[in-house]
C-alpha positions as CSV (number, residue, x, y, z in Angstrom):
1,X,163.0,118.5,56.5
2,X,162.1,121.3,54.3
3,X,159.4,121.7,52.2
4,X,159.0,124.6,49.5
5,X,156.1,125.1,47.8
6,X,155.9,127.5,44.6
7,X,153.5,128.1,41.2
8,X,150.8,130.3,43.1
9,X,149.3,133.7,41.5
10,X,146.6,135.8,40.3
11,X,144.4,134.0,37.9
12,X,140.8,134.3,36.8
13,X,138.0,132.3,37.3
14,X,138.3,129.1,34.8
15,X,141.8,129.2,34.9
16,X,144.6,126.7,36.0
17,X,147.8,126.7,37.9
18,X,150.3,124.4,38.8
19,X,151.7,124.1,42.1
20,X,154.8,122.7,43.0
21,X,156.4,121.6,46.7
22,X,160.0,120.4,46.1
23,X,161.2,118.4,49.1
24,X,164.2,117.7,50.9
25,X,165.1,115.8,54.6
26,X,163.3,112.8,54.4
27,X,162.5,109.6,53.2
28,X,160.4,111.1,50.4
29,X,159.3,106.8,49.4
30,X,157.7,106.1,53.0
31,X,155.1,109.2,53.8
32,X,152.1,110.5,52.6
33,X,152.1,114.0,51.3
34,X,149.5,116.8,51.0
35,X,148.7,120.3,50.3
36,X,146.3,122.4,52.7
37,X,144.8,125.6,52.1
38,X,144.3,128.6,54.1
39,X,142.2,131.6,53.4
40,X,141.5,134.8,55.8
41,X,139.8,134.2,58.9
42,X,139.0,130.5,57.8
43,X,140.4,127.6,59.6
44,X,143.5,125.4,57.4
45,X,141.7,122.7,55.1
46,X,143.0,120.0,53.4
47,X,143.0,119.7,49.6
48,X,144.8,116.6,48.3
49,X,146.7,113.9,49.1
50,X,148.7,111.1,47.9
51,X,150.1,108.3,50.0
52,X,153.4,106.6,50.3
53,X,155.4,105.3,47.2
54,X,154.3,101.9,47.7
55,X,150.7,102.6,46.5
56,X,150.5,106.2,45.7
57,X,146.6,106.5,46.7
58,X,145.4,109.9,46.4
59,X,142.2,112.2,48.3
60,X,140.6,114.8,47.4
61,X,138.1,117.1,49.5
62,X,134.8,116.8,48.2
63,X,135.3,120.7,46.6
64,X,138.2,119.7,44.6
65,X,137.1,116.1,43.1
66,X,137.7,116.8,39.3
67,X,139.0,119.5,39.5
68,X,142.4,119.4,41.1
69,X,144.8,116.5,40.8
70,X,147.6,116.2,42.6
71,X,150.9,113.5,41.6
72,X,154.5,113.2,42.4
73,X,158.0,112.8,40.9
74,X,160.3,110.7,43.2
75,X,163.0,111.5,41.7
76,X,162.8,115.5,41.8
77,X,161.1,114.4,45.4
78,X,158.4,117.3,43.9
79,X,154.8,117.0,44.6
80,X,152.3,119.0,42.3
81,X,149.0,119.7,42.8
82,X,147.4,120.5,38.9
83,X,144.0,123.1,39.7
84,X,141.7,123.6,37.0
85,X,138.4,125.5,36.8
86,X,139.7,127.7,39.1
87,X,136.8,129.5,41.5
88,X,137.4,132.4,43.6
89,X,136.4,130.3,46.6
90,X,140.0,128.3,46.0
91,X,141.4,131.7,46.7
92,X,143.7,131.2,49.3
93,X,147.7,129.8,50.6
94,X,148.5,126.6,49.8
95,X,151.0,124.8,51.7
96,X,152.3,121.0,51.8
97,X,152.5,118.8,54.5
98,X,154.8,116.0,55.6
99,X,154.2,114.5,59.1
100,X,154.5,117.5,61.2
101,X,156.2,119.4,59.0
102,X,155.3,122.4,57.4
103,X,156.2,124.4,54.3
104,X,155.8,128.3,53.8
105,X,152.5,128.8,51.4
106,X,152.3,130.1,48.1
107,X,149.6,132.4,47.3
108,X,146.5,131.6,44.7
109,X,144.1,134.2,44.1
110,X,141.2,133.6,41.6
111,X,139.7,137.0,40.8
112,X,138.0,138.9,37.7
């Protein structure tokens, strides 16, 4: 399984980015997928999710809801999360998740 996530930067407060976490190694139809976040010295969080193929659900942590949306293309087995109104608190990596699989993060930093 590999996961690589990508789209991360320096951006200032209002702003949007687009992350991306193209996938590889698995059935990319039967599992849920999601991005976490991890700043300094603060525990891993989850940001977004979106279920399996056959009802694509997604979930959103309370400090995200309209703000961040996150959707997938099965055929480029990709996963993007869309962030908008970006606030230095979403400063932070972001990395996706697959069962217990983990990619390496890509860096967003919100800052004036």
């Amino acid at each position: 399984v590999q996961l690589r996530a990508s789209g991360g930067g320096l951006v200032q407060p209002g702003g949007s980015l687009r992350l991306s976490c193209v996938t590889s190694g698995f059935n990319f139809d039967y599992y849920a997928i999601g991005w976490f976040r991890q700043a300094p010295g603060k525990e891993r969080e989850g940001v977004a999710c979106i279920s399996s193929s056959a009802d694509d659900n997604t979930y959103y942590t309370d400090s995200v809801k309209g703000r961040f949306s996150i959707s997938k293309d099965n055929v480029r087995r990709t996963v993007y999360l869309q962030m908008n109104n970006l606030k230095p608190e979403d400063t932070a990596d972001y990395l996706c998740n697959v069962d217990s699989y983990w990619g390496r993060g890509t860096q967003v930093t919100v800052s004036s």
